[in-house]
C-alpha positions as CSV (number, residue, x, y, z in Angstrom):
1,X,9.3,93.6,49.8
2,X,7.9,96.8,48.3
3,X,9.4,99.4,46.4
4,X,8.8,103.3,47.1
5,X,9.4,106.0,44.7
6,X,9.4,109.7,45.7
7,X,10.9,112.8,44.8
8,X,13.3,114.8,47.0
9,X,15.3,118.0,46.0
10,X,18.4,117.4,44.1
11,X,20.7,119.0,47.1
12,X,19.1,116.5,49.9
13,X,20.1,113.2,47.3
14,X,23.5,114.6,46.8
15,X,23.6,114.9,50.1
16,X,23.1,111.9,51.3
17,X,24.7,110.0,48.7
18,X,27.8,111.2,50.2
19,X,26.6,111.0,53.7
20,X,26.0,107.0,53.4
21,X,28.5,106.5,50.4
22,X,29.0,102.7,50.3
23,X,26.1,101.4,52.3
24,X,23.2,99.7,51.3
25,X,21.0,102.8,51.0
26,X,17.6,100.9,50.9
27,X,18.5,99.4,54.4
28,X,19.0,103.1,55.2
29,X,16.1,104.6,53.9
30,X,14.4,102.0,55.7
31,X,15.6,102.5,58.9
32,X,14.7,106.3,58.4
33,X,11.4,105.4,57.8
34,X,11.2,103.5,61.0
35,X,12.8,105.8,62.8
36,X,9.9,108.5,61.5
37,X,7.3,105.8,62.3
38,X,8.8,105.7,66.0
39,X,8.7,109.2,66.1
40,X,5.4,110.1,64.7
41,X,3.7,106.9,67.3
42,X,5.5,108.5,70.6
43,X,3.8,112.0,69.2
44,X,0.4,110.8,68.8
45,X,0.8,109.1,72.3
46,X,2.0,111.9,73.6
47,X,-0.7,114.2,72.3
48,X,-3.4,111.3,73.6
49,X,-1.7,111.6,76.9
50,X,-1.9,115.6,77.2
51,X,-5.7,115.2,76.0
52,X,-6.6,112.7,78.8
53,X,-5.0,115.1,81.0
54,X,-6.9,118.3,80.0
55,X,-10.1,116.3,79.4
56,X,-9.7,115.0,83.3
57,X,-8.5,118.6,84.6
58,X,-12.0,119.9,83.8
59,X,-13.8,117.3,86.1
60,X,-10.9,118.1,89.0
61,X,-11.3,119.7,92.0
62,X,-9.9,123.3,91.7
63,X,-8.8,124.9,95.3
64,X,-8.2,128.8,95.6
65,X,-4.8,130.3,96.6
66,X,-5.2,130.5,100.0
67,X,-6.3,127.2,100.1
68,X,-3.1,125.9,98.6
69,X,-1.1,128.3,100.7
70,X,-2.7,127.4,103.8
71,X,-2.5,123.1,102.7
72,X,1.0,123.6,102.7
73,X,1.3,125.8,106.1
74,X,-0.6,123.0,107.6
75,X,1.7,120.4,106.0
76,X,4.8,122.1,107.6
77,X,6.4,121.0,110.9
């Protein structure tokens, strides 16, 4: 297992030392760090997704206003 060292302001420790007083705070850290992993993956995916969609909207078919009016006039009973 590997060991991380960083620095966080004083408040944050205090903090959380009281927040998860009498738990196994590496476990916690931890599972905050996966947690961020999780979080920063389903933002890059999401970012991916918007950029295939843009990047595909420039090659689509654009239709006027009237044209959309008159698709859905058409599509009415």
């Amino acid at each position: 297992m590997a060991t991380v060292n960083f620095s966080v302001p004083d408040d944050v420790k205090e903090a959380f030392n009281i927040a998860y007083q009498g738990q196994n705070k590496s476990a916690v850290i931890a599972d905050l760090m996966r947690e961020a992993i999780e979080r920063a993956e389903r933002k890059q995916r999401s970012h991916d997704a918007i950029s295939r969609i843009m990047e595909r909207r420039k090659h689509a078919l654009s239709l006027t206003d009237e044209e959309i009016r008159s698709a859905r006039e058409d599509g009415r009973p």
